[in-house]
N, C-alpha and C positions, 0 to 999 in steps of 0.2 A: 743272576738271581739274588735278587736281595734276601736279608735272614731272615725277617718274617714270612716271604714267602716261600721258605726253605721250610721252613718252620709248618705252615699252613700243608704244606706237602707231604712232610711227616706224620703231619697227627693226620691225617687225609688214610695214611699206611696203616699208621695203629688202628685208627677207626676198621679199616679194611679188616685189619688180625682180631676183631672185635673186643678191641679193649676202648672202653666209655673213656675215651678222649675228649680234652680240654685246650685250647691255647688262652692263654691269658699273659699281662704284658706283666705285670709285675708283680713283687712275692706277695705286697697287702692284697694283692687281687687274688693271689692263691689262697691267703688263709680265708678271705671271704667264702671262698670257691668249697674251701674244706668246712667251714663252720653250720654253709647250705645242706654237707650234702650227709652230715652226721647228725645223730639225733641226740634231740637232748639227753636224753636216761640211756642213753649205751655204755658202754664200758670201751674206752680206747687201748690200744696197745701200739707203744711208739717205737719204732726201730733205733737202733745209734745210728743217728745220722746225721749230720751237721746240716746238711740242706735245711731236713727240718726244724731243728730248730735256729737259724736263721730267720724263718719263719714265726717263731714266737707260740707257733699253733698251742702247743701244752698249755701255757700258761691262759692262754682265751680260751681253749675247750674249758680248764677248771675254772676260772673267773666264772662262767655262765653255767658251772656246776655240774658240770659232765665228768665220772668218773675216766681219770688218766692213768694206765699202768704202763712207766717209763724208768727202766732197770739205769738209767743214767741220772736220773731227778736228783739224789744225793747231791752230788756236784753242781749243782745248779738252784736248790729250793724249789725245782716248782714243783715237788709232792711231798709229802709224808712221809719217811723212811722206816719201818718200822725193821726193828733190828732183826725178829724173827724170818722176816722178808730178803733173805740174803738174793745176792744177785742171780743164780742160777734159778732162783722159785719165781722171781721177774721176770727173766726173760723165757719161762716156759707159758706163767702166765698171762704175756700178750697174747702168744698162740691162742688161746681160746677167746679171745675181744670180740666185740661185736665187729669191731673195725680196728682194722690195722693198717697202720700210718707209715712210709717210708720212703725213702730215696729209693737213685738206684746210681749204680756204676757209669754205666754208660748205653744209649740208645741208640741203635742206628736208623738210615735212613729208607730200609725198607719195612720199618715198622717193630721191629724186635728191641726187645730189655735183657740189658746182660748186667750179670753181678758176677763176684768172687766174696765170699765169706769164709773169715776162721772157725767159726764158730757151726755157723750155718740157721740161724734161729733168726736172720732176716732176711734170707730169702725163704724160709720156710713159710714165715709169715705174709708173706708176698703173695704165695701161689698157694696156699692151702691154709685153711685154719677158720679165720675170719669169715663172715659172711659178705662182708665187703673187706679190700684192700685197695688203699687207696696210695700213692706213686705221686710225687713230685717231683722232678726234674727240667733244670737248669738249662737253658742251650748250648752251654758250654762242655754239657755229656755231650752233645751229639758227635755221630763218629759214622763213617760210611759204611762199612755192615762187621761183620760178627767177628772175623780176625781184627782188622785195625780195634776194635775195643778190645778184645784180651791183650792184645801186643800194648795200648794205652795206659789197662787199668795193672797189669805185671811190671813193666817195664818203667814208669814213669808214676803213677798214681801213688803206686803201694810201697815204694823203695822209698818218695818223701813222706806218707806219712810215716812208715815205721823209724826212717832217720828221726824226726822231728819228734816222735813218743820216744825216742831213744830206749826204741826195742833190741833185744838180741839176737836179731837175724840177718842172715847174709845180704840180702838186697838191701840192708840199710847202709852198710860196708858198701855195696859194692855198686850200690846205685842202679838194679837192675834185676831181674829175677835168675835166681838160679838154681830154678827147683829143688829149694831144699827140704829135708827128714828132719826137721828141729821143732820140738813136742809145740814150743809156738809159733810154730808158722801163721803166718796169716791170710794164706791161700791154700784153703785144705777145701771149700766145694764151690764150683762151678755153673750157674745154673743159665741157661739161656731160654728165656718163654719167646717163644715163636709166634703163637697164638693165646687169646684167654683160656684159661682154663675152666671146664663148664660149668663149673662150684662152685667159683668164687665171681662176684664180682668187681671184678678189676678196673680199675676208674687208675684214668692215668693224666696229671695234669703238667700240660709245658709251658713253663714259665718264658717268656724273652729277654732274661737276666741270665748274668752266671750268679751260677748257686754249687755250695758244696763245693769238690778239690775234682776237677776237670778240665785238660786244656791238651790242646796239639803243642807239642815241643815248639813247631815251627813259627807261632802265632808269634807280634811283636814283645818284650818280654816286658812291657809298661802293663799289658794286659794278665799276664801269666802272675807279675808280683800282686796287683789288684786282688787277683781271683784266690793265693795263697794267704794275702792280708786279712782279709777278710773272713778264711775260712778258719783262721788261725785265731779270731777274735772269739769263735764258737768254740772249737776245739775242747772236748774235756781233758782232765788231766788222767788219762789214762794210767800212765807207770804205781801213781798209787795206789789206783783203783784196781789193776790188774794184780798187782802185790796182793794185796787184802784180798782179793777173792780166791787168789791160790792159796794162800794163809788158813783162810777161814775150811777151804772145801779141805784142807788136807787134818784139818783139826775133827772133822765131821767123821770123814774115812779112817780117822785114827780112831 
């Protein structure tokens, strides 16, 4: 079976789990796919994601004037930072967006979205909040069902990003998860959607590209360096940004 119709197969499944599934072949075709399906005068709320913004989406929602609230914009220019705006009052106020915008970990082939969040303010955003929620991912998530993604997105996803942020957590040391109690972990919630959830509308679009930091160990490693190159070229600069917002929340609490 070939990968688009691997692919075709899949969204076949989400459709099934009634999540308003897409395939489309490439990201410009995604962000057309997103700029169709949000309205002008909403208010967006954008997850940390690298997929999306590989996409570019923020910056053409606000080109054509659509209010953007994206708690990563600083690093990037594409919003307004206003300094009263610190980062915990951004990422609570995507939660209430007309639409919210994000990746995901990994998908498997019976139709199901699995994530792992530190924080948990993007999967929250995912399955509650929004009136729409809207999912991008890469063919490169896909994964055969709900263990092989946790064992992909622990074991291998999350050990090189936190090496590469040059975090201070075990699986960046140790190249692999080892459940650890360290105040920053970055595997503290778990969420697996099964089915849509009846609230929200959940729009989920799959691109026939690799997008975002997903790959089988096993694939050739010409394809694995590709998919890290690139994801690497998005990448924010974390370690600062996570400094300064400990900084700031612990000067507030003081």
């Amino acid at each position: 079976m070939s990968t688009v119709e691997k692919l075709k197969t899949v969204v076949a499944k989400l459709k099934r789990n009634r999540f308003d599934t897409v395939l489309v072949e490439t990201k410009e075709d995604a962000t057309r796919k997103i700029l169709d399906i949000v309205p002008l005068h909403a208010t967006v709320g954008m997850a940390n994601s690298v997929t999306i913004r590989q996409l570019g989406i923020a910056k053409a929602l606000q080109e054509r004037g659509t209010s953007v609230l994206d708690p990563v914009a600083p690093s990037y220019g594409l919003a307004e930072f206003k300094e009263e705006l610190i980062m915990p009052t951004l990422l609570k106020a995507t939660l209430g967006s007309d639409v919210f915008i994000s990746g995901t970990n990994a998908f498997t082939e019976d139709g199901k979205l699995v994530n792992i969040d530190g924080l948990g303010n993007r999967v929250a955003g995912i399955i509650f909040g929004a009136r729409t929620s809207i999912v991008v991912v890469g063919r490169n998530k896909l994964v055969r069902n709900v263990d092989e993604a946790l064992n992909r997105i622990k074991n291998t996803i999350t050990p090189t990003i936190t090496k590469r942020r040059n975090l201070p957590l075990p699986c960046a040391k140790a190249g692999k998860c080892l459940d650890c109690s360290v105040p920053e972990r970055a595997c503290n919630v778990t969420v697996i959607v099964e089915k849509r959830p009846p609230l929200t509308d959940l729009k989920v679009i799959v691109v026939d590209d690799d997008l975002g930091l997903g790959w089988d160990p096993a694939w050739p490693q010409d394809r694995i360096d590709r998919i890290k190159e690139k994801y690497e070229q998005f990448d924010w600069p974390y370690v600062p940004a996570w400094q300064e917002f400990k900084e700031r929340s612990q000067k507030q609490s003081g």
